[in-house]
GULUMTOR-908946 format. One line per 8 residues: their letters; for each residue x, y, z of C-alpha. Coordinates in pm, whole numbers, plus 50000, padded with zeros to 5 digits. Layout:
N
a	X Y Z  ...
! end
This chain:
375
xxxxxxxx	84573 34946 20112  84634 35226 19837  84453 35572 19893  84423 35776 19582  84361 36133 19631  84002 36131 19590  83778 35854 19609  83746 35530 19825
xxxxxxxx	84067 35316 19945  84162 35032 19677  84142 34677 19909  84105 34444 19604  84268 34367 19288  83939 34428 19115  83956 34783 19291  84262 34846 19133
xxxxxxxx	84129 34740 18825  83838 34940 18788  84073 35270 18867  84327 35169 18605  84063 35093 18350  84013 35494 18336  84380 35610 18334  84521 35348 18038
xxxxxxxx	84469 35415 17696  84265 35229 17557  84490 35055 17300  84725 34977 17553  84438 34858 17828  84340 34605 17536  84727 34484 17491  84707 34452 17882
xxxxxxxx	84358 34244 17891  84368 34073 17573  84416 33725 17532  84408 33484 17221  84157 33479 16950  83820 33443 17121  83990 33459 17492  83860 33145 17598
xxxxxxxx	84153 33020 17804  84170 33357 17912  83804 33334 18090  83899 32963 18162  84197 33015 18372  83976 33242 18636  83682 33037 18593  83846 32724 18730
xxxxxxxx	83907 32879 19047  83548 32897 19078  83553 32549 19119  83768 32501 19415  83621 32520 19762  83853 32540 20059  83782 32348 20390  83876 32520 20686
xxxxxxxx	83960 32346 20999  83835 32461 21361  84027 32484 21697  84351 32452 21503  84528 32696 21752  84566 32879 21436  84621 33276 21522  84846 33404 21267
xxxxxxxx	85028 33276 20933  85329 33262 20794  85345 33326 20437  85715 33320 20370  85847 33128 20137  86247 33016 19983  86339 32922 19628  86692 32933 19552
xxxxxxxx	86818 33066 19868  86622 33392 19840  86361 33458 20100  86021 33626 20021  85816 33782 20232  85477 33622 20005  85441 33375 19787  85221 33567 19562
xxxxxxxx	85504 33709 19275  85490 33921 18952  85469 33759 18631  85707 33892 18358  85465 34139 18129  85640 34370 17897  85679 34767 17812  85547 34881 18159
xxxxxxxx	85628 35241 18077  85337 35202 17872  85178 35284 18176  85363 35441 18404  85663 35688 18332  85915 35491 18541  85791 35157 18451  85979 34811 18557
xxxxxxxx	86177 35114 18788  85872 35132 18981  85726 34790 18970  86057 34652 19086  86027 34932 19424  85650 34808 19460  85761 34458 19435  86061 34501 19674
xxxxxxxx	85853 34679 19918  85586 34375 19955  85840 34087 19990  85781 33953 19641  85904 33801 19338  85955 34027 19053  86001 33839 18723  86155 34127 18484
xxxxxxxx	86064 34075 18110  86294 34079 17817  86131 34331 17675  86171 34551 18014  86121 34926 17899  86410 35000 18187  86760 34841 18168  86790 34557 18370
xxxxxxxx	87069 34716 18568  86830 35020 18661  86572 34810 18801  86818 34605 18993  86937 34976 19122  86636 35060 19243  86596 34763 19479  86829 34667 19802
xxxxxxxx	86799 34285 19693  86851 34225 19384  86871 33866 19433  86430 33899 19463  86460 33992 19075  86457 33723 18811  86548 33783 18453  86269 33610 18160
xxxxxxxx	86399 33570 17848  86290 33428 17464  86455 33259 17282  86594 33451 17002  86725 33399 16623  87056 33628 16790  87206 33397 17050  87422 33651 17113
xxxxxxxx	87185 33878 17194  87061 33612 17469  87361 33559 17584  87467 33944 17645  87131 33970 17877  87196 33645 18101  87505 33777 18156  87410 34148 18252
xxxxxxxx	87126 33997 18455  87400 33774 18656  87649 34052 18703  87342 34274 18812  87250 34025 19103  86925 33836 18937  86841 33532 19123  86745 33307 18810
xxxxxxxx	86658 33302 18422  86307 33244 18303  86284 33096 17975  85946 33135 17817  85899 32801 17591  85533 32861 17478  85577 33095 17214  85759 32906 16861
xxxxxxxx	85511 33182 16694  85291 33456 16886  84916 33348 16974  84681 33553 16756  84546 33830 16975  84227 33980 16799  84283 34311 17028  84614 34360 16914
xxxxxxxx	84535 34336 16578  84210 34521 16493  84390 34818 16688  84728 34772 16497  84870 34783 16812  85224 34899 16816  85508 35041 17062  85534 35390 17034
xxxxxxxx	85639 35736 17139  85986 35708 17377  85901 35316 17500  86098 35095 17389  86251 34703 17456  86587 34934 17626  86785 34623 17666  86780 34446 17340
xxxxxxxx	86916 34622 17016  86735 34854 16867  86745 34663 16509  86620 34345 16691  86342 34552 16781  86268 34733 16463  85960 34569 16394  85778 34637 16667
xxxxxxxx	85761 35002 16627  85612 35000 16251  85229 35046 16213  85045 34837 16006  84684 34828 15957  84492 34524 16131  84827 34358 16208  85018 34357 16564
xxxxxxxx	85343 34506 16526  85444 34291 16823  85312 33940 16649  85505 34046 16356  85853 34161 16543  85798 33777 16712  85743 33617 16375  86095 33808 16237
xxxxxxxx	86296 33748 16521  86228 33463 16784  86334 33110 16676  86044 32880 16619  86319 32574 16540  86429 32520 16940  86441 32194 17082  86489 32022 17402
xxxxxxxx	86854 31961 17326  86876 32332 17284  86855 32433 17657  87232 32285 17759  87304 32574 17497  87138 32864 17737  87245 32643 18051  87651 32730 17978
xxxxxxxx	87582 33089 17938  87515 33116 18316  87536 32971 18661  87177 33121 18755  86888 32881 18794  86700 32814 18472  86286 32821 18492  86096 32731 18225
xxxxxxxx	85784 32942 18194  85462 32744 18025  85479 32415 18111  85092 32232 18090  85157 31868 18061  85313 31603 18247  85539 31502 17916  85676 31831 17917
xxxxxxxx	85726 31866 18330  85904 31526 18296  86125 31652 17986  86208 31988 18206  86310 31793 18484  86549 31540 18219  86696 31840 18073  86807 32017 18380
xxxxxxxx	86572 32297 18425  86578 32409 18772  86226 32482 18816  85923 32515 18600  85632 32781 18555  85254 32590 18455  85149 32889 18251  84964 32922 17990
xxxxxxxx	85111 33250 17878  84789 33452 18091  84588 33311 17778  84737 33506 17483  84896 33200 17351  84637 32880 17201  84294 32960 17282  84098 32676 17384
xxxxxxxx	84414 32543 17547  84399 32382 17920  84340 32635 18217  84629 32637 18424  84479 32535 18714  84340 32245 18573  84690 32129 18482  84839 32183 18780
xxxxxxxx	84816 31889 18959  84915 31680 18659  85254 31874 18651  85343 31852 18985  85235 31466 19012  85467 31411 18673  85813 31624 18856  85709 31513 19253
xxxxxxxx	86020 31628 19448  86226 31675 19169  86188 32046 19101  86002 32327 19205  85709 32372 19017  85526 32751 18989  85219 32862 18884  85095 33166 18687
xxxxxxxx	84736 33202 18539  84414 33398 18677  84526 33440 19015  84311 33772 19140  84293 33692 19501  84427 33532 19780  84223 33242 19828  84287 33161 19412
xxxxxxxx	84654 33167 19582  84563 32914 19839  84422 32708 19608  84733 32672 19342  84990 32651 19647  84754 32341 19817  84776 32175 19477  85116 32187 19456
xxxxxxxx	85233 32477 19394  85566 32668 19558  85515 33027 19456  85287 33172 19228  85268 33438 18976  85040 33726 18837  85077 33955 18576  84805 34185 18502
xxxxxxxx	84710 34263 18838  85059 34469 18932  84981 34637 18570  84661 34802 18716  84847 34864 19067  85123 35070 18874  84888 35253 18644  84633 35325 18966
xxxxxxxx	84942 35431 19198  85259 35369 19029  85488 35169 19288  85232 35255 19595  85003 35079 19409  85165 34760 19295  85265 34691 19619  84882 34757 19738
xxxxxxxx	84796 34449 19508  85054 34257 19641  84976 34331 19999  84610 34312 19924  84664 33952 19765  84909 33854 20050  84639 33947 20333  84396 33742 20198
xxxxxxxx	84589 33466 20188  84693 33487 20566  84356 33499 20642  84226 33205 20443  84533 33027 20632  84413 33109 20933  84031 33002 20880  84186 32647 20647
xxxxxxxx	84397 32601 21008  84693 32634 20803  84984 32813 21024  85255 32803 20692  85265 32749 20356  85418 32367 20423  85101 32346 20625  84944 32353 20276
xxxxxxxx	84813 31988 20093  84525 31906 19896  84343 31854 20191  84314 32200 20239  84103 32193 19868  83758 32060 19763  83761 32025 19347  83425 32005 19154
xxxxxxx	83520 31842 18811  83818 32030 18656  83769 31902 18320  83494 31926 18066  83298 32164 17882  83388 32439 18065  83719 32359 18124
! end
């Protein structure tokens, strides 16, 4: 629970939100909210949790739950992780610096985005494990500029590389455009050269300065056969972040990928494209035991947590969420979101009868129809 210095505690992630709604600008609040073209898969992904009812189980013997969780021989406190988002100093003045001590200080995941506004080795400084940092990456036109951050990230201690395969070209985001939304002032993408990033820093009337830096610099040409490429530039584990179909989980798996991320890219991608939720259990029937699959996509709540981890899930990830924690409390408030998230999921546990997250099946889950209309 976050106290601010006037007004009532923050217990919810739609607390959090409403306080950070008032302190971003408004530009940036709409890069931060914004999905694709008419945001329907952005409304979809939280809608389909509206569909799931849980079934709790009585005289269980169920007093407490554990919500711990391993992946790659890191421990975690929760389950419930952060999604790599981008430029966080566009919000707070320390930015990844102080998401990384929020996440640290919950237990949780921190997935640190290419386009960090703090070097990857600062944010790994400010944390005493490293190891609970992972490293997302695109993939660029420079491989060399790819391979210089994997490489930083594994001296640094990361625990794995996130490759973000949903984006050959950037999903048009209406927001971003009819603002001409572009990174300015002292923010910047710190660990990437600053001619890579050129483009993202000119203004240009009802354009997005960040669609256009994507179109000029990330490589729309990879393939499959491309990932042994990024697999010899490290020994970390390699995650592929916006997987949605069982072709593709069963290609990740073929190619080596260590574990995979159904994502949707938080909607900003291919409006009208699948909810995440509603292509969750399709992935993780497609890879069974094979890898670890992960989930990102309208989680605002515990219980959406307990839904995505009895489907199938192993971890899962939000992103805008610890956005509004850091701009309603900095790190103080990003770990409120986590710890807020994380409490309501031990409680659901408790009332499902569910003493650990291997406790956790589909039985634990009632689904209305996940497909349709309103899908």
């Amino acid at each position: 629970m976050t106290q601010l210095r006037s007004g009532p505690p923050l217990l919810t992630a739609s607390d959090y939100r409403h306080n950070a709604a008032h302190l971003v600008e408004p530009d940036v609040w709409d890069f931060i909210e914004g999905g694709a073209e008419d945001e329907r898969t952005l409304a979809a992904n939280e809608r389909a949790f509206d569909r799931v009812r849980l079934r709790p189980r009585v005289l269980a013997g169920v007093s407490d739950a554990d919500t711990g969780v391993s992946l790659f021989g890191t421990r975690h406190a929760t389950p419930i992780g952060i999604a790599p988002t981008a430029y966080h100093r566009l919000i707070d003045p320390e930015g990844e610096v102080a998401t990384a001590r929020g996440a640290s200080a919950a237990g949780a995941l921190f997935v640190v985005a290419m386009f960090a506004s703090r070097t990857i080795e600062d944010i790994a400084a400010a944390v005493p494990q490293p190891q609970g940092l992972w490293l997302q990456v695109y993939w660029l036109q420079r491989r060399d500029v790819m391979r210089s951050l994997v490489r930083r990230a594994e001296r640094a201690g990361y625990g794995a590389v996130m490759l973000t395969v949903d984006v050959p070209r950037m999903g048009r985001r209406w927001r971003d455009m009819r603002n001409g939304f572009t990174i300015g002032g002292d923010v910047a993408a710190v660990n990437i050269d600053p001619a890579v990033m050129a483009a993202a820093h000119v203004r240009d009337e009802g354009e997005s300065a960040i669609a256009r830096h994507t179109a000029d610099t990330f490589d729309p040409t990879l393939t499959w056969a491309d990932l042994a490429w990024l697999r010899a530039q490290t020994g970390l584990p390699l995650v592929l972040k916006g997987i949605l179909t069982a072709e593709d989980a069963a290609l990740a798996a073929d190619h080596g990928a260590d574990a995979i991320v159904v994502s949707n890219h938080g909607g900003r991608q291919l409006d009208g494209a699948v909810a995440t939720l509603d292509a969750l259990t399709e992935v993780t029937d497609a890879v069974g035991d094979r890898m670890p699959v992960l989930f990102d996509g309208g989680v605002r709540r515990g219980t959406d947590a307990l839904a995505a981890l009895a489907l199938g899930a192993r971890m899962v990830l939000t992103g805008r969420p610890p956005l509004w924690g850091l701009a309603a409390g900095g790190a103080d408030g990003v770990a409120g979101v986590l710890r807020a998230a994380t409490g309501e999921l031990a409680h659901a546990m408790v009332l499902a009868g569910r003493p650990t997250l291997a406790a956790l099946d589909r039985s634990a889950v009632r689904l209305s129809s996940l497909t349709g209309a309103d899908a």
